[in-house]
N, CA and C of each residue as an Amber inpcrd file, in Angstrom:
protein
   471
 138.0390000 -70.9310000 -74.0750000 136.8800000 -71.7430000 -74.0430000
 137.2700000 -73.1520000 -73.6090000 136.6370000 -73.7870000 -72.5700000
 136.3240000 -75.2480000 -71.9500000 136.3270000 -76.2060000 -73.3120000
 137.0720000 -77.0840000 -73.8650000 136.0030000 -77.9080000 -74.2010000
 134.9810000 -78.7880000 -73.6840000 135.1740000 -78.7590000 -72.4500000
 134.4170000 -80.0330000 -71.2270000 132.9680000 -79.5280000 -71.1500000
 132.8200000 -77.9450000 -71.6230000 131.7240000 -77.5970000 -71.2750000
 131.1410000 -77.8680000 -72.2770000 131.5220000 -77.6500000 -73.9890000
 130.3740000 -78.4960000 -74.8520000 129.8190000 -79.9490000 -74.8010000
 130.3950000 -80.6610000 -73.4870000 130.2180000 -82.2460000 -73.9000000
 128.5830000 -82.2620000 -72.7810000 127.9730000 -83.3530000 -73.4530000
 126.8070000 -83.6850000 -72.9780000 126.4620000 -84.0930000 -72.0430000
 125.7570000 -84.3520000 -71.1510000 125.3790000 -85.0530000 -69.9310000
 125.6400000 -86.6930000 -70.3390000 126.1110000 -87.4140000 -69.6820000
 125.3740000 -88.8010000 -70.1900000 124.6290000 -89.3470000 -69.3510000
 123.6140000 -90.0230000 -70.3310000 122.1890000 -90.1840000 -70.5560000
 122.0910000 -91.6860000 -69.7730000 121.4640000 -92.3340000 -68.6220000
 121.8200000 -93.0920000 -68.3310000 120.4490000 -93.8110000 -68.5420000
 120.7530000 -95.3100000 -69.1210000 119.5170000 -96.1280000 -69.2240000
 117.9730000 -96.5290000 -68.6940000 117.5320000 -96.3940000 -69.1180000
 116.0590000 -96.9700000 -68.4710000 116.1340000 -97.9670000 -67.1450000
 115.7180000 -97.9950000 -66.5310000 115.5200000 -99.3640000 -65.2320000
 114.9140000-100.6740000 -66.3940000 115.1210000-101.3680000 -65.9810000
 114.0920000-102.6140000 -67.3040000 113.8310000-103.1060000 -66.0950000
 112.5480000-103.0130000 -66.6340000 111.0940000-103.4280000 -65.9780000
 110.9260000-104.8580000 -65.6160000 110.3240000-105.1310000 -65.2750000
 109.4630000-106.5980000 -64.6750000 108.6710000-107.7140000 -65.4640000
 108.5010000-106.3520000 -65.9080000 107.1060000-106.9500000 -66.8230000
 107.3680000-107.0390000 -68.3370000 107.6370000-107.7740000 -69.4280000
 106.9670000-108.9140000 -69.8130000 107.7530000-109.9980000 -68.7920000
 107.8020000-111.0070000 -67.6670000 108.6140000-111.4460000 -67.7650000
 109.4770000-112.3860000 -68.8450000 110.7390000-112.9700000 -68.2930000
 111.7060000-113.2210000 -69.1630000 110.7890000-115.2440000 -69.3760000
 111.4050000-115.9750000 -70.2430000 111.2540000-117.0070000 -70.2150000
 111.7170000-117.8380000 -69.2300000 112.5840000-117.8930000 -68.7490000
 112.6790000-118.7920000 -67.8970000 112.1530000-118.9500000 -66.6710000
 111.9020000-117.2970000 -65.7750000 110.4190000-116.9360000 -65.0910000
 109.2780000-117.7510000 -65.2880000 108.6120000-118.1080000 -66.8450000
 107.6300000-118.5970000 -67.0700000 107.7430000-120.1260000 -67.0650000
 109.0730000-120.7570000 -67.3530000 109.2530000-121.9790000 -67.1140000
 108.5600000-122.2300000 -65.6710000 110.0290000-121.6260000 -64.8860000
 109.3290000-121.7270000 -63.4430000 107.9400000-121.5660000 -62.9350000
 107.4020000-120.9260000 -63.4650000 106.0650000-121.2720000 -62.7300000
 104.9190000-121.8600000 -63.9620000 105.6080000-122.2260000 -64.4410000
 104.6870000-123.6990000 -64.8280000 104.9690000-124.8120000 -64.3030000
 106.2130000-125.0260000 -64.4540000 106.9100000-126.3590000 -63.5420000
 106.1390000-126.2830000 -61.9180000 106.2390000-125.2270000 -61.4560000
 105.6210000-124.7420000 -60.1130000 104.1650000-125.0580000 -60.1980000
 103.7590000-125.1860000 -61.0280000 101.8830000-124.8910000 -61.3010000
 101.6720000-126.1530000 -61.4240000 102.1530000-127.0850000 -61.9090000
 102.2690000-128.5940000 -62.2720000 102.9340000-129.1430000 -60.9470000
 103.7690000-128.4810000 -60.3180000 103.9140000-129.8410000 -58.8790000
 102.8350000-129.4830000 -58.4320000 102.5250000-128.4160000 -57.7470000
 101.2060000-128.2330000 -57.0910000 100.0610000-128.9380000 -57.4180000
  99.5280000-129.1970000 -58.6930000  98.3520000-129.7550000 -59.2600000
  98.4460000-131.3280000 -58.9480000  99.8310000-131.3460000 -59.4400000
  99.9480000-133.0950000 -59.3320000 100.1420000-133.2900000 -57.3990000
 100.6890000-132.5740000 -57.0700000 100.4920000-133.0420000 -55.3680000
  98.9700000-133.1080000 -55.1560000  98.1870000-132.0810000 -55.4130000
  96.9560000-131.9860000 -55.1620000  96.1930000-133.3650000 -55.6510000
  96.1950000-133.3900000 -56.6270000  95.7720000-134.7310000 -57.3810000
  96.1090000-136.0550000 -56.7150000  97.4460000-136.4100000 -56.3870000
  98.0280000-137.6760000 -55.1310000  97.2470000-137.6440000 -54.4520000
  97.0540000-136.0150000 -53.7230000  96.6130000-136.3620000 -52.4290000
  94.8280000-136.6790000 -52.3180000  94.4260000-136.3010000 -53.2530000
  93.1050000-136.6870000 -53.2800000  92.6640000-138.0240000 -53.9360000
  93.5690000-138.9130000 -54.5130000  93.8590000-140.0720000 -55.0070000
  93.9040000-140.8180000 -53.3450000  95.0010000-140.0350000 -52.9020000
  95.2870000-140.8280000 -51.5740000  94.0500000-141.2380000 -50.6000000
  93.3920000-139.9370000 -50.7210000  92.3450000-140.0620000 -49.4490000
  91.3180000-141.0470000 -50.1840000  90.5930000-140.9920000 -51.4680000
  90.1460000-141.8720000 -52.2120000  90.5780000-143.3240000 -51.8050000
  91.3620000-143.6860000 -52.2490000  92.1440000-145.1550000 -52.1250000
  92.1900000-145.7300000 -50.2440000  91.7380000-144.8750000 -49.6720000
  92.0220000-145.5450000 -48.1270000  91.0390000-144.7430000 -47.4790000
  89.6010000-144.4130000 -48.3010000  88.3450000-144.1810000 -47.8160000
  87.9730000-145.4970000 -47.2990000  87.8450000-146.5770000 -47.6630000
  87.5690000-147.8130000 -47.6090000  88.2010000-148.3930000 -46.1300000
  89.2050000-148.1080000 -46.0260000  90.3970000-148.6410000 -44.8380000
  90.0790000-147.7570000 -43.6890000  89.9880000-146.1230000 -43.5410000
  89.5890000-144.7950000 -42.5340000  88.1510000-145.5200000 -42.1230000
  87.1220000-145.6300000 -43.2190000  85.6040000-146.3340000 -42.6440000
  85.8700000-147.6290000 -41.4530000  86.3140000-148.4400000 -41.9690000
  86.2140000-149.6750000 -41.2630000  87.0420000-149.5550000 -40.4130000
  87.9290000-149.0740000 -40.0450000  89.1590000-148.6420000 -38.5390000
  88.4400000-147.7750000 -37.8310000  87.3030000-146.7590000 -38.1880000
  86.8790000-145.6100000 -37.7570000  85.5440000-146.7260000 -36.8010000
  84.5250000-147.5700000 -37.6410000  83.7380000-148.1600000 -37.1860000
  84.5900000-149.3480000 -35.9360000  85.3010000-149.9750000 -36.3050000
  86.0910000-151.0690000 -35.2220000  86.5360000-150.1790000 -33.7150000
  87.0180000-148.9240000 -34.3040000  87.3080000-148.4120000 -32.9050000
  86.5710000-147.7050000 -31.9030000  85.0890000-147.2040000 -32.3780000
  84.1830000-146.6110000 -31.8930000  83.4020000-147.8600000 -31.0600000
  83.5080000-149.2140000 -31.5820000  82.4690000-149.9110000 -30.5260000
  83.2210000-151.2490000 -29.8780000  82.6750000-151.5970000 -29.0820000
  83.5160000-152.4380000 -28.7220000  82.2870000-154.1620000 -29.2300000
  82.9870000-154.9230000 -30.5010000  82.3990000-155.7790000 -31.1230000
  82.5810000-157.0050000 -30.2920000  81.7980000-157.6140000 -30.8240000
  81.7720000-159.4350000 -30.4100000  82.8000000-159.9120000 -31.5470000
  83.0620000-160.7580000 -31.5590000  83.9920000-161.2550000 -32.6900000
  83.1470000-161.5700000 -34.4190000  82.1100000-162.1110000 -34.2120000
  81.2490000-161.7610000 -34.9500000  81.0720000-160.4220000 -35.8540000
  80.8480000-159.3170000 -34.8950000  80.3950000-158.0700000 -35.5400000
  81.7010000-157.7290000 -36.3150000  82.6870000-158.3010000 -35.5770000
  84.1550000-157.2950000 -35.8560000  84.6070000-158.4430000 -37.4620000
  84.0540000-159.4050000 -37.6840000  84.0910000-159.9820000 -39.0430000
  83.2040000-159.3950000 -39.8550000  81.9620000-159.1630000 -39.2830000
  80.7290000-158.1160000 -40.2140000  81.7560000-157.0060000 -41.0360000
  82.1930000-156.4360000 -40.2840000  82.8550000-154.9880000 -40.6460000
  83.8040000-155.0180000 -41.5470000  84.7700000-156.2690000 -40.7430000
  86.1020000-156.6380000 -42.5550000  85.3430000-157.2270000 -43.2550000
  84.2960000-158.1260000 -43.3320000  83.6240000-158.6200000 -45.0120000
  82.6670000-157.2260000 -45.3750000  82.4440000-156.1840000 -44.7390000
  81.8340000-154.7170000 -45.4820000  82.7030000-154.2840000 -46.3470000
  84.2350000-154.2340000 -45.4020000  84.9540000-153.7470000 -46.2230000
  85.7180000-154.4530000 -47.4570000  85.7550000-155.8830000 -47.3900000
  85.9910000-156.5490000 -48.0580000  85.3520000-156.3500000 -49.5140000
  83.8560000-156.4540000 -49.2890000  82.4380000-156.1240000 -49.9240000
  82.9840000-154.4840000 -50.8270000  83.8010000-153.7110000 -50.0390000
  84.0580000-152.6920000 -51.1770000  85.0290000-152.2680000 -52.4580000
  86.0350000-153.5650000 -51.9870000  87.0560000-154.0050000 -52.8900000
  86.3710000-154.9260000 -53.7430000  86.1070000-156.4850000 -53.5260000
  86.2700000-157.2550000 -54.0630000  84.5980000-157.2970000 -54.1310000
  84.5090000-158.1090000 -55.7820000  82.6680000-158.2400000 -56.3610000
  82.3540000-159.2150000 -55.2940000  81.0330000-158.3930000 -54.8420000
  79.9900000-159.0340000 -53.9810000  79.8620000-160.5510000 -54.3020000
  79.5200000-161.1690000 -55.2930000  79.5570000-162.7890000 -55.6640000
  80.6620000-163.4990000 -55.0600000  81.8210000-163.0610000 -55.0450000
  83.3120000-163.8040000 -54.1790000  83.1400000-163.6110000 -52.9400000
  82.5090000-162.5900000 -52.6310000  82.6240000-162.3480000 -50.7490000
  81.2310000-162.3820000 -49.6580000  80.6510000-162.4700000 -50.8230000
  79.4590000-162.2040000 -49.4800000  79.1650000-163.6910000 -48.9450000
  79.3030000-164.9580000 -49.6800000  79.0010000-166.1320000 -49.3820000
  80.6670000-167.1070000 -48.6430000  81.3880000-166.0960000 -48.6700000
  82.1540000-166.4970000 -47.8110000  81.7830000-167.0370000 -46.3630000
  82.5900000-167.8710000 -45.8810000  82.2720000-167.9490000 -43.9600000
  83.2200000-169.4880000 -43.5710000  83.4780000-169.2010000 -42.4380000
  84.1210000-170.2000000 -41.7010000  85.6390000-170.3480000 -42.4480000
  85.8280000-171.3780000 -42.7730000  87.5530000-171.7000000 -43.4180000
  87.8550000-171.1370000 -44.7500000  86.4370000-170.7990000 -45.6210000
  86.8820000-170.2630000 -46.9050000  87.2320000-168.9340000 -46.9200000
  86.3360000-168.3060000 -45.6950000  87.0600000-166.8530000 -45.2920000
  87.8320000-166.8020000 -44.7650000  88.1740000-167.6480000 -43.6670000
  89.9160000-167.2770000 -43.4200000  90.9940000-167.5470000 -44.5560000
  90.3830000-168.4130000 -45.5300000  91.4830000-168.7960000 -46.5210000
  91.8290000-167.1810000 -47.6770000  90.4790000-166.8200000 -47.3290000
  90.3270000-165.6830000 -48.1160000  91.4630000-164.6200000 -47.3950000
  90.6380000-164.1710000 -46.3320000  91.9640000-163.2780000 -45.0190000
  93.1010000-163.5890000 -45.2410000  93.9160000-164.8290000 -45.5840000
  95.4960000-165.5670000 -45.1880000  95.7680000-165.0520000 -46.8380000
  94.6300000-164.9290000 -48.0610000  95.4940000-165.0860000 -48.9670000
  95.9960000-163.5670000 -49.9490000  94.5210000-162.8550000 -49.1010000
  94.9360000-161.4990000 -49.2190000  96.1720000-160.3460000 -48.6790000
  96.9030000-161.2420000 -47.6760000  97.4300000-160.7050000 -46.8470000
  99.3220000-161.1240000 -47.9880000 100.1170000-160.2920000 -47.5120000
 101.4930000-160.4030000 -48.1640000 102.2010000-161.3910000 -47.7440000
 102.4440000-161.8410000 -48.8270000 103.3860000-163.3310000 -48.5810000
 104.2770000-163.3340000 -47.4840000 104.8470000-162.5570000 -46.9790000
 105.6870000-161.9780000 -46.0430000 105.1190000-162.2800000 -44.4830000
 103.7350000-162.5060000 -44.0860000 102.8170000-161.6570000 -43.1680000
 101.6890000-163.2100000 -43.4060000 101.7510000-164.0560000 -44.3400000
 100.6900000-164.8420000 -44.1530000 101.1620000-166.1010000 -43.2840000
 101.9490000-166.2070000 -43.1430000 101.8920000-167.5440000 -41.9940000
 101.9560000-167.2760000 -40.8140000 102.7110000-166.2610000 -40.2270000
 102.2860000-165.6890000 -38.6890000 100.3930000-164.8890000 -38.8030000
 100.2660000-164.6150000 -39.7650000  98.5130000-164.2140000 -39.9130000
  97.6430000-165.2960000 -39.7940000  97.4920000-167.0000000 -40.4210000
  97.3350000-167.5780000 -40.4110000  97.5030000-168.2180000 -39.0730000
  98.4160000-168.4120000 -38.3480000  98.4230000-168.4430000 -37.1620000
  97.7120000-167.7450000 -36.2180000  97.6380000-166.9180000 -36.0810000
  97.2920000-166.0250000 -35.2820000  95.8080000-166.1920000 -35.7650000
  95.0760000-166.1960000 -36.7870000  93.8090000-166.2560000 -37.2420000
  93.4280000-167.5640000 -37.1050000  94.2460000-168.5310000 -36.3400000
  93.4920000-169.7470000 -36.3950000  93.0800000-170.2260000 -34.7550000
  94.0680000-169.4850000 -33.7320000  93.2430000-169.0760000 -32.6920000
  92.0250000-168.8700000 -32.4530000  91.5320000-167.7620000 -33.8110000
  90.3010000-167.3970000 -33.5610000  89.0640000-168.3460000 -34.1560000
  89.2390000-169.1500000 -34.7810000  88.3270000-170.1420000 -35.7360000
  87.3040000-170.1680000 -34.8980000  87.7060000-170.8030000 -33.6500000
  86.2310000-171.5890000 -32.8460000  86.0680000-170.2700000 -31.9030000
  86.7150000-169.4770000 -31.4430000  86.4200000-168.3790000 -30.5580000
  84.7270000-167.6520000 -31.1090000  84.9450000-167.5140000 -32.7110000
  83.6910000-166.5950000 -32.9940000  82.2510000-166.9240000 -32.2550000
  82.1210000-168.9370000 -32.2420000  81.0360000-169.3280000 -31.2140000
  80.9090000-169.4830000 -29.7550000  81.9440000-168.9450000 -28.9500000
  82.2980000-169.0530000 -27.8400000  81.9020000-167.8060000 -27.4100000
  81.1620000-167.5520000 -26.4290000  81.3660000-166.4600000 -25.3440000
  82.0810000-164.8400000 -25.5550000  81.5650000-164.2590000 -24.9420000
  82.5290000-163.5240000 -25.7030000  83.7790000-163.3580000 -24.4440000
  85.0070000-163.1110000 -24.6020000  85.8850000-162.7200000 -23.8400000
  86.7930000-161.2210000 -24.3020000  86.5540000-160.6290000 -23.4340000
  87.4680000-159.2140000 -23.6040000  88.5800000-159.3860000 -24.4810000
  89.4770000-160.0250000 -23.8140000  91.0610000-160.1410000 -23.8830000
  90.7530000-160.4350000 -25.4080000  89.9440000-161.3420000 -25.8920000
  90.4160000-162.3040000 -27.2540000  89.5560000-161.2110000 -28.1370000
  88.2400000-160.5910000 -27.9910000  87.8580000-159.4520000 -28.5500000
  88.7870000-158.5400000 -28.6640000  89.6620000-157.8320000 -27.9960000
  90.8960000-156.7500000 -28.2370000  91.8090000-157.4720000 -29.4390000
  92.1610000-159.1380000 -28.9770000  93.5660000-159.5230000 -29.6010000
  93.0230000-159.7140000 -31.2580000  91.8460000-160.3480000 -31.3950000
  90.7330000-160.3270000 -32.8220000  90.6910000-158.5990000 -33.2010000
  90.5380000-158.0510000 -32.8910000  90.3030000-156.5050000 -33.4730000
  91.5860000-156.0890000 -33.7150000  92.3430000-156.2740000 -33.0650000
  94.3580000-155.7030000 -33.2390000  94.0430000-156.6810000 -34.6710000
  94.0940000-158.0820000 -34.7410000  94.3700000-158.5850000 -35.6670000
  93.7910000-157.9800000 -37.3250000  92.5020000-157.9940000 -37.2570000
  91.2710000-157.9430000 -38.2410000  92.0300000-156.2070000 -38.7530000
  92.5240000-155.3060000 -37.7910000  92.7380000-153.8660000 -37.8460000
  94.2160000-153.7810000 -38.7310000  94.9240000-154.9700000 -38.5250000
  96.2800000-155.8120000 -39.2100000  95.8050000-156.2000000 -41.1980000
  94.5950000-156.4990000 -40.5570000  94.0960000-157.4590000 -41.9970000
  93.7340000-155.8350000 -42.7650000  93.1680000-154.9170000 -42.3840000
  92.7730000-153.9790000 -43.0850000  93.6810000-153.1150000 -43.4420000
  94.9850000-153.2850000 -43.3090000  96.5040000-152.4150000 -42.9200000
  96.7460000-152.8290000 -44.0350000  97.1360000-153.9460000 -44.1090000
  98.0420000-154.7700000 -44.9640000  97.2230000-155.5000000 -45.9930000
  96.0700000-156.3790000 -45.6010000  95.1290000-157.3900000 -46.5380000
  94.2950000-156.6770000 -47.9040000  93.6920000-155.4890000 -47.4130000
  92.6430000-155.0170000 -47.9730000  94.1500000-153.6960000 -49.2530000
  93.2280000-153.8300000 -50.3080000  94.0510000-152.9800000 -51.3700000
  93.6870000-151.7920000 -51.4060000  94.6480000-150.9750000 -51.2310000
  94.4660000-149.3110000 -51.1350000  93.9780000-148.9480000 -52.3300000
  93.2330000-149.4570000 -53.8680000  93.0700000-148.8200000 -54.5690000
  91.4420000-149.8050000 -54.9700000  90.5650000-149.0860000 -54.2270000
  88.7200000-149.6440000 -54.0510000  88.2420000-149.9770000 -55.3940000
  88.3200000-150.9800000 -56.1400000  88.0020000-151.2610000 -57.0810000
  86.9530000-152.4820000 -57.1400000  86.1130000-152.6940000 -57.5620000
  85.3770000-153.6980000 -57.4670000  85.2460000-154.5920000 -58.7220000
  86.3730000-153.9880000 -59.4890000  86.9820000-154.9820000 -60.9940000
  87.7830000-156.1850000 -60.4190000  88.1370000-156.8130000 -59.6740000
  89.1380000-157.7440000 -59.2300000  88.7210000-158.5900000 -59.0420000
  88.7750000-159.7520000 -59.5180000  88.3290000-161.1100000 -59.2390000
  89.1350000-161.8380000 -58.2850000  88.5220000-162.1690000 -57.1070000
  89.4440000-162.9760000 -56.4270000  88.5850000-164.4890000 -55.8380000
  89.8710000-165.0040000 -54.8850000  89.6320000-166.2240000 -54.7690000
  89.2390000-167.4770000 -55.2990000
């Protein structure tokens, strides 16, 4: 007699399954579930915060303004940041003082310059050239001047 032949088959383990997953699986896709939400969230923060800035670049580039109109449009947008009482009675030197002081310390004395070109231009004629170089500028002021986050809590000037 064999003894090899009384011995048993061996019995080989189950596959382990998928399913419950393990914990650290579940870490991961929470961590995963949370960047996603929070990107989502930025990015709709983002578009929020520079609704204000897309309007008034979107309106400046569709028409071609007098120097006039193209100040209408930055005190609109101005008008959506900062309380109506500080801005709407703005005009002439207190609004450029306003423009020079919104703008980054970095950026206000070549702005100031460049914005003082335009002082007497707004009653003058209109000229192409200085309409383009006023809209580059004013399109500068809405880049840099105007605050990416539309609040109309801010007291200025």
């Amino acid at each position: 007699m064999n003894p090899l032949n009384e011995l048993n088959d061996i019995v080989l383990a189950e596959q382990v399954g998928w399913w419950p997953l393990a914990w650290g699986w579940w870490l991961i896709f929470v961590i995963l579930c949370a960047l996603i939400i929070t990107a989502i969230v930025w990015r709709l923060r983002y578009l929020k915060s520079h609704k204000v800035y897309r309007a008034a670049s979107a309106e400046l580039a569709k028409h071609n303004h007098s120097l006039a109109a193209i100040n209408q449009v930055v005190k609109r947008a101005a008008l959506q940041v900062w309380p109506a009482e500080n801005i709407s009675a703005l005009q002439g030197s207190d609004w450029q003082r306003f423009l020079i002081s919104t703008m980054p310390a970095a950026e206000q004395a070549q702005f100031a310059a460049e914005l003082q070109e335009f002082s007497q231009a707004v009653y003058q004629p209109n000229n192409q050239n200085q309409q383009q170089q006023y809209m580059r500028l004013m399109e500068r002021w809405l880049q840099l001047g105007l605050p990416k986050v539309a609040t109309r809590k801010q007291k200025h000037v």
